[in-house]
C-alpha positions as CSV (number, residue, x, y, z in Angstrom):
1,X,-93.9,-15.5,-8.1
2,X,-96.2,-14.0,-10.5
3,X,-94.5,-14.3,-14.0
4,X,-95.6,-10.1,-14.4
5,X,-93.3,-9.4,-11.0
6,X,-90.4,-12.1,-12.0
7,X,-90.0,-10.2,-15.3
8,X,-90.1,-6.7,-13.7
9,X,-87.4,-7.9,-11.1
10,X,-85.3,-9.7,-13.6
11,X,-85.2,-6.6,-15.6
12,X,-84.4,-4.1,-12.7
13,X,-81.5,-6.4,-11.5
14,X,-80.0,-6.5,-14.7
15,X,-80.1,-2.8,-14.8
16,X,-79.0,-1.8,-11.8
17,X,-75.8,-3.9,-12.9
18,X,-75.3,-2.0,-15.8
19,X,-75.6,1.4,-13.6
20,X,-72.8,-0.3,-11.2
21,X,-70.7,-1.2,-14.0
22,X,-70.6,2.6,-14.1
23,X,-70.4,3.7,-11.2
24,X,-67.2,1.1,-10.8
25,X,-65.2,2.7,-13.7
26,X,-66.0,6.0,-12.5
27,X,-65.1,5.1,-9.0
28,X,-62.1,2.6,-9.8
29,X,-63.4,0.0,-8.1
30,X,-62.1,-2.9,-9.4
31,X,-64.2,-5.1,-6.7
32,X,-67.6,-3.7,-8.2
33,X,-67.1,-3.9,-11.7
34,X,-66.1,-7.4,-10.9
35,X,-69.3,-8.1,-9.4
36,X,-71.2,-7.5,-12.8
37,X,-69.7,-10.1,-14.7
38,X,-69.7,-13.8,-14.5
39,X,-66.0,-15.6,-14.1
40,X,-65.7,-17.0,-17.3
41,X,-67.3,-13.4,-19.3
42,X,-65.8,-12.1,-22.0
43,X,-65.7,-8.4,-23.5
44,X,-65.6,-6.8,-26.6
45,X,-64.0,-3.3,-26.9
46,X,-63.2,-3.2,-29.9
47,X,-59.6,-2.5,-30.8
48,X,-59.3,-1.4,-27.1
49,X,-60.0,-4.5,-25.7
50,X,-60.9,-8.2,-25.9
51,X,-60.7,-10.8,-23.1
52,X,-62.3,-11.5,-20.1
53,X,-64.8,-9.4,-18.5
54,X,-63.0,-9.2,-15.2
55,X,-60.1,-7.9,-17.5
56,X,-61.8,-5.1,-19.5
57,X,-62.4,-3.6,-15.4
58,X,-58.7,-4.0,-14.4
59,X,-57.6,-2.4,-18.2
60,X,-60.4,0.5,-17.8
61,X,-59.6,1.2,-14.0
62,X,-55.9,1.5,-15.0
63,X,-56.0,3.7,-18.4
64,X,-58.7,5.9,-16.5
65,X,-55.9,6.5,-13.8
66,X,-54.1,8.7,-16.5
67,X,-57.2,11.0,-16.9
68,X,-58.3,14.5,-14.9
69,X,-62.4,13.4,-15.0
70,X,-64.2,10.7,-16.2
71,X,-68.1,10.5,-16.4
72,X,-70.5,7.6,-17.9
73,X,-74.1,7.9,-18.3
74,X,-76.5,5.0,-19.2
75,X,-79.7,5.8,-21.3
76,X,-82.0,3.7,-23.3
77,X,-81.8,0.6,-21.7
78,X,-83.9,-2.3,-23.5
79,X,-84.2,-5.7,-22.3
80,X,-85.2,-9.0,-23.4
81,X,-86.1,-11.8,-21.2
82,X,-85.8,-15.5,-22.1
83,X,-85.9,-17.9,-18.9
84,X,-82.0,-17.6,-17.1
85,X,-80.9,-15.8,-20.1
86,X,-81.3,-12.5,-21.6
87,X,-80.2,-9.5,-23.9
88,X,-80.0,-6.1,-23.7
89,X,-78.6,-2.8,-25.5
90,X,-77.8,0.3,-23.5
91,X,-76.7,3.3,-24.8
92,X,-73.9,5.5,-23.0
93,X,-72.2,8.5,-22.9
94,X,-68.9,8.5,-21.9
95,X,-67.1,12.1,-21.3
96,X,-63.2,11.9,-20.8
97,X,-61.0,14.5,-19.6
98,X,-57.6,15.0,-20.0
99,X,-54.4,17.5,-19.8
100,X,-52.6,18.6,-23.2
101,X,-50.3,20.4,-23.9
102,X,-51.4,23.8,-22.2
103,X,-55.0,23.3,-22.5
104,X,-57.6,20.6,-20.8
105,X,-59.4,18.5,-23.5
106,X,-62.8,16.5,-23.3
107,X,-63.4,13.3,-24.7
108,X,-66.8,12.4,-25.9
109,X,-67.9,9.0,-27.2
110,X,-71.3,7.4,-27.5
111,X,-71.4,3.9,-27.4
112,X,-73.7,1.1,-27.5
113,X,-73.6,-1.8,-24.9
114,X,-74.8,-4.9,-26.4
115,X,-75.1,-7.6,-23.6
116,X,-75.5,-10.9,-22.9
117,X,-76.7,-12.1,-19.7
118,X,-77.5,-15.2,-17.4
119,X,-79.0,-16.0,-14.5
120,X,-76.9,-18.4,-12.3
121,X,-77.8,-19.5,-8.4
122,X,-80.7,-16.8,-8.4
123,X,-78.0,-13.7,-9.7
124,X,-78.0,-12.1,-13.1
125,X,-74.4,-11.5,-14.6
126,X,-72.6,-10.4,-17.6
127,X,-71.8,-13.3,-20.1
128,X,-70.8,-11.3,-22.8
129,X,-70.6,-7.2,-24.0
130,X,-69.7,-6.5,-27.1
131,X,-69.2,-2.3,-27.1
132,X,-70.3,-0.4,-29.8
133,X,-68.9,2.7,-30.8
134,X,-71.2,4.8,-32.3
135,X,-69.1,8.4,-32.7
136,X,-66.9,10.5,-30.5
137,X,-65.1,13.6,-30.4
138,X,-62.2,15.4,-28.8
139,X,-62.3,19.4,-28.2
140,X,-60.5,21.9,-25.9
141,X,-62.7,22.8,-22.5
142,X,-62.3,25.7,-20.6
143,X,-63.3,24.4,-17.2
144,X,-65.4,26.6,-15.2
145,X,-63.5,25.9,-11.6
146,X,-62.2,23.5,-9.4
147,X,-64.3,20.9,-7.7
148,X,-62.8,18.9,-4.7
149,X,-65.9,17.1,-3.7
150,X,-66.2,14.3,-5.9
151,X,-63.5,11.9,-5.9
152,X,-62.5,8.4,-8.1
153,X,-62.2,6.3,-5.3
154,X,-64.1,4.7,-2.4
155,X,-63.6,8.3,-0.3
156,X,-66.4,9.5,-2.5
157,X,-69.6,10.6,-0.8
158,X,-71.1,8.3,-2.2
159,X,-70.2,5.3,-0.3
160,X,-71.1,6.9,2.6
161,X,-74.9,6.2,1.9
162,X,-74.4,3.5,-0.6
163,X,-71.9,1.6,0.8
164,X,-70.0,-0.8,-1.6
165,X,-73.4,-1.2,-3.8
């Protein structure tokens, strides 16, 4: 394969498993954020977390049980290419939602995603993430309604026409 093409494929698999490390927290699905990260990964949270990469899915699934809404967006993905290895740094927004006392709060943090990757039997994993946390906030919302559509499990519409991407 043209080296041009290779690089442009290597790149686009390695984001698309940043956007499904997303969608798995947001989802809870432990199976899918699995499927980003090598066996033997390890994370960096921070004071939140450090262990394996598997792990960091099972703790984030779990704590995100205890909130109303959770939401990540990816931006400013940059990638470097090296052979079966590579590097990148994402930038995310992670909004939060929880219930206090009388009042709904939101939970905004901006992080950085600094990750190391590798190429193993033809499929691009996570190695290592180290997680940045750039700033955050916490305010009272006033939420605007009630929305039933969306869900944090596999009954979202979304599986229907993505399956278990």
């Amino acid at each position: 394969m043209d080296t041009t093409v290779q690089a442009l494929a290597d790149r686009q698999a390695i984001t698309d498993r940043i956007y499904r490390y997303c969608r798995a927290v947001d989802r809870l699905d432990a199976a899918l954020g699995h499927s980003i990260w090598h066996e033997d990964g390890v994370a960096d949270y921070g004071d939140i977390y450090r262990g394996s990469g598997r792990g960091v899915i099972d703790f984030i699934c779990e704590a995100h049980l205890l909130l109303l809404h959770h939401s990540h967006q990816i931006s400013n993905i940059l990638i470097a290419l090296n052979g079966d290895l590579a590097g990148s740094e994402s930038y995310a927004t992670v909004n939060l939602r929880i219930k206090g006392q009388d009042k709904i709060q939101q939970i905004t943090v901006w992080v950085r995603y600094i990750d190391e990757w590798s190429r193993r039997s033809d499929d691009w994993r996570l190695d290592k993430r180290q997680t940045i946390i750039d700033f955050d906030e916490i305010r009272d919302v006033v939420p605007m309604g009630q929305y039933a559509v969306g869900r944090r499990d596999q009954a979202d519409p979304s599986y229907k026409v993505l399956g278990n991407l």
